[in-house]
C-alpha positions in Angstrom: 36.8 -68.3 -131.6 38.4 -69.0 -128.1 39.4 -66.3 -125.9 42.9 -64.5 -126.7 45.6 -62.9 -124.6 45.7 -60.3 -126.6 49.0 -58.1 -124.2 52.1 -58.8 -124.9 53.9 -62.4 -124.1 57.7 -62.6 -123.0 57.9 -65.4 -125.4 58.0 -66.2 -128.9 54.9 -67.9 -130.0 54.4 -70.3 -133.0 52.2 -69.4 -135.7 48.4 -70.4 -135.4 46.7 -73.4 -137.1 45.2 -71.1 -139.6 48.6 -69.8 -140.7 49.3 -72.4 -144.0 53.0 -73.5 -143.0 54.8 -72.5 -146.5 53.8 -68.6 -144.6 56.2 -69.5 -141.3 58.8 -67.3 -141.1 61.9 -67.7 -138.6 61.0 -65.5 -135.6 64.2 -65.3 -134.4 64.0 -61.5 -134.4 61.2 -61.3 -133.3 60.3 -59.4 -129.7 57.0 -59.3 -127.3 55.7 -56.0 -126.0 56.6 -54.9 -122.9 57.8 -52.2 -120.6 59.0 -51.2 -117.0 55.9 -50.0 -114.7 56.7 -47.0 -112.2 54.3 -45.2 -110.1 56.0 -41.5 -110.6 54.0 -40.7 -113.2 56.3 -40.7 -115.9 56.4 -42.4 -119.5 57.5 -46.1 -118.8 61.1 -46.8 -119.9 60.6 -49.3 -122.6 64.9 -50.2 -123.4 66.0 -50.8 -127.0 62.2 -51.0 -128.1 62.4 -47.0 -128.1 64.9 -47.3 -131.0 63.3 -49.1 -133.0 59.6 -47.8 -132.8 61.0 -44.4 -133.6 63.2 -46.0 -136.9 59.4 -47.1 -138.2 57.1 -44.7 -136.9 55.4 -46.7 -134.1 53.7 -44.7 -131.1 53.3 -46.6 -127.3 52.7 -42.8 -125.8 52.6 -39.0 -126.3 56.2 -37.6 -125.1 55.2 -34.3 -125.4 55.0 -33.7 -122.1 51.1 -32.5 -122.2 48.4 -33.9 -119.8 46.5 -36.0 -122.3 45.3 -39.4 -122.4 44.4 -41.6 -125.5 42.1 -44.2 -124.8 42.7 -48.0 -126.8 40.1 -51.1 -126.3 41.0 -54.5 -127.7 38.1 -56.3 -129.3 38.3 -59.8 -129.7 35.2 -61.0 -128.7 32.0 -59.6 -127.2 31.2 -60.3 -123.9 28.0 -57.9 -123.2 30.2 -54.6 -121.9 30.5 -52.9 -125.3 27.0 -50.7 -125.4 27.8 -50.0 -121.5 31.5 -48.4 -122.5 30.2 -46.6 -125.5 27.3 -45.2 -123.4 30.1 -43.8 -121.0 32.4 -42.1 -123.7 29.5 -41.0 -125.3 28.2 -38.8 -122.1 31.9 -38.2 -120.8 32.7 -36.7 -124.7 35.6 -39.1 -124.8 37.1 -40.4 -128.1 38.9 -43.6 -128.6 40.0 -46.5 -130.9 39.2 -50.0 -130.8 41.1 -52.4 -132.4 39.2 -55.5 -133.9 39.6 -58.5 -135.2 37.8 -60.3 -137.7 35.5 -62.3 -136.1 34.5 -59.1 -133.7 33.9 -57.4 -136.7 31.8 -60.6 -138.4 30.1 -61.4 -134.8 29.1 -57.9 -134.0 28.1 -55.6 -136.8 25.8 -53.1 -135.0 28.2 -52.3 -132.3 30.9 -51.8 -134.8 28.4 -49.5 -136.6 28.0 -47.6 -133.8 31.4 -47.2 -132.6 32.4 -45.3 -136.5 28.9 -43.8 -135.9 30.0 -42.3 -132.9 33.3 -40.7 -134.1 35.1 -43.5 -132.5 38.7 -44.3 -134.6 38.4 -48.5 -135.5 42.2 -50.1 -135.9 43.0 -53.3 -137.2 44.1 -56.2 -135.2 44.0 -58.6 -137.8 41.3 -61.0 -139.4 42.3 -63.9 -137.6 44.7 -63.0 -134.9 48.4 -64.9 -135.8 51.6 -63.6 -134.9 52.9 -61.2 -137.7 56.5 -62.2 -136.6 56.1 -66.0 -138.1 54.1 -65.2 -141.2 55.2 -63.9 -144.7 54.3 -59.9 -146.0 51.8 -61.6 -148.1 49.8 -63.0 -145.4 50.4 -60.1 -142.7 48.9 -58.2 -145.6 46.0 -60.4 -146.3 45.0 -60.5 -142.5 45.1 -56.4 -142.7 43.0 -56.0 -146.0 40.5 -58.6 -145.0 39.8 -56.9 -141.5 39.7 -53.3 -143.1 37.3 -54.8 -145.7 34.8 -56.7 -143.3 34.9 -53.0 -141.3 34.1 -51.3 -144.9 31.0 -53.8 -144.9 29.4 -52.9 -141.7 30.4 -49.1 -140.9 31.1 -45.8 -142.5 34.8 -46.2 -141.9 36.3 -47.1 -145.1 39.8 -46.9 -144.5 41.9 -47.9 -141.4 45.3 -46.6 -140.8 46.3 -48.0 -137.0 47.5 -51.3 -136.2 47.9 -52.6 -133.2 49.9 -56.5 -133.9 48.3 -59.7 -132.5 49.6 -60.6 -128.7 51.8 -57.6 -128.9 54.3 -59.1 -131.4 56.4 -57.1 -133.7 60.1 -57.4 -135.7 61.8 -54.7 -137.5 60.3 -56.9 -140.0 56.8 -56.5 -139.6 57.2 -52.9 -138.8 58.9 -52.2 -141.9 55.9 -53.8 -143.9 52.9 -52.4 -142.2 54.7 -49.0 -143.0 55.0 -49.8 -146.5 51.0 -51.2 -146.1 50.2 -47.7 -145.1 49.5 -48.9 -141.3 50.9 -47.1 -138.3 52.0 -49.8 -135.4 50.3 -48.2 -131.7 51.7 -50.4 -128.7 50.5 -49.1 -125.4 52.2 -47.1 -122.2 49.5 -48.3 -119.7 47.9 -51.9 -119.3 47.1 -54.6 -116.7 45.1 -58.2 -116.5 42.0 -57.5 -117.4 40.6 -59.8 -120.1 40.5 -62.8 -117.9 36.8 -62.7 -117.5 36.5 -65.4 -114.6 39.2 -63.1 -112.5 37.5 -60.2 -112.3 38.4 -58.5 -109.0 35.9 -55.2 -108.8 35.7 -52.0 -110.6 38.4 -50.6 -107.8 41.0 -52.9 -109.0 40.9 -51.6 -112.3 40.7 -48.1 -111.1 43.6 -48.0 -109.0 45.8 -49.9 -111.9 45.1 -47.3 -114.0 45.4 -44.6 -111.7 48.9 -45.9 -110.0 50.8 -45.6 -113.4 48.9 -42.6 -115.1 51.1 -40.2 -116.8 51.3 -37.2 -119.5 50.9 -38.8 -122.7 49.3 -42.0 -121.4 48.5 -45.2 -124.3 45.8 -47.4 -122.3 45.3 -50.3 -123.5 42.0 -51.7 -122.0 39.9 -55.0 -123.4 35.9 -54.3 -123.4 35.3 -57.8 -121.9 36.2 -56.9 -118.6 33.2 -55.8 -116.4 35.2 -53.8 -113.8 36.5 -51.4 -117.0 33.3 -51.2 -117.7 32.2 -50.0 -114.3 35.1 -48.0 -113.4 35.5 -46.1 -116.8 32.8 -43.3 -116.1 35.0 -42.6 -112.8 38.5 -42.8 -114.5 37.5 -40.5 -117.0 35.5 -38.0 -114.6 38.9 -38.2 -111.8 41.5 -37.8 -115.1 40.1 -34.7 -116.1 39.7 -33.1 -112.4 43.7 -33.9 -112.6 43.3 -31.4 -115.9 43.9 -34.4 -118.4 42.3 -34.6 -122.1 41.3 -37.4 -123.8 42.6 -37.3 -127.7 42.1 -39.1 -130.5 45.3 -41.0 -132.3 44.8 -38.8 -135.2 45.8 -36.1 -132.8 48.7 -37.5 -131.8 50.2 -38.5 -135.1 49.0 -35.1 -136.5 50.7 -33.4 -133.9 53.9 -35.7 -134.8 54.2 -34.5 -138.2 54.0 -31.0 -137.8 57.5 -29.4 -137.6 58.7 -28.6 -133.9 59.0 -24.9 -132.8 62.5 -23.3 -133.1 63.4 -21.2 -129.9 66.6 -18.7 -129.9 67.6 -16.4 -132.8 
């Protein structure tokens, strides 16, 4: 499988060879991931895509105002950083969700073994990676079932409720459906260039990214093939919680969700 750009594209893309072209859809509604970076420390402004993620029950952060973080890896491929970012979360006491796809999942049993092993939530990216926005229910269905089967296979984790859509891609559309599949859409509030392998600039680099737009309530979205996450993750995670942030699992962020807000006044 070649390498995918798994954040989110300003641009409509077609559907993928794979997709059989009865499937194709018109995309015209159809929008890519993306917000507005600042470096105050607040929750990015993400437009009319606030809307709408709240209309379907979609998450990209915690606006609760509390200091905690919620850590995401993207899992396309393996690159040999995987067992090195486990080992760190593991010592650090750190949960988080990876989202895979199918031929993660088919390439790398043991690792996703150990990542359900280790208490670590596992979200669905899809089987084969296509752009929901272009392809029927049916096969946006058949690409979620497949990947929560193959997980099923290999790992204790029978079940998968997160989804996290295929180059950031989404419609009213496909948010409706994965709501009816039982899947809960999880975009991101924090991300930079990091799966370019070849491009690496130092563990620093990454660091600092993260560190310049950190805020309350932080999504990260972070791909495990990148050798400076790998490197800089123990000290991210040691520097966030001197600044008194907690890391969370999503289960604690939707359960928190659904439980009715306090009343204040008589």
């Amino acid at each position: 499988m070649q390498k995918y750009i798994a954040v989110a594209l300003p641009i409509i893309l077609f559907c993928l060879t794979f997709v059989p072209c009865q499937d194709v859809t018109h995309a015209a509604d159809g929008y890519g991931w993306g917000f507005k970076k600042n470096k105050e420390h607040k929750i990015p402004n993400v437009g009319k895509y606030q809307q709408i993620l709240e209309e379907y029950g979609a998450y990209y952060a915690d606006d609760s105002g509390e200091k905690v973080v919620y850590l995401t890896f993207d899992n396309g491929y393996e690159e040999g950083y995987t067992d090195e970012i486990l080992d760190v979360l593991k010592s650090q006491n750190v949960p988080a969700a990876f989202f895979l796809t199918g031929h993660y999942v088919e390439s790398q049993p043991e690792l996703v073994k150990r990542m359900a092993d280790e208490g670590h939530i596992i979200g669905n990216h899809s089987y084969h990676h296509p752009d929901f926005t272009v392809v029927s229910k049916k096969t946006m269905r058949e690409e979620l079932k497949t990947l929560e089967q193959a997980v099923a296979e290999v790992s204790d984790q029978e079940e998968i409720k997160y989804l996290r859509p295929p180059k950031g891609m989404f419609s009213r559309k496909t948010l409706e459906w994965a709501k009816e599949l039982g899947y809960i859409h999880i975009f991101w509030s924090s991300a930079f260039v990091d799966w370019e392998t070849s491009e690496q600039k130092g563990w620093q680099y990454a660091y600092e990214n993260i560190m310049d737009h950190m805020h309350p309530g932080s999504i990260i979205l972070l791909h495990t093939v990148s050798s400076d996450n790998a490197k800089a993750l123990d000290k991210l995670i040691t520097e966030l919680k001197k600044q008194g942030y907690q890391f969370r699992s999503l289960d604690h962020l939707v359960l928190k969700n659904k439980l009715p807000r306090p009343i204040y006044g008589y």
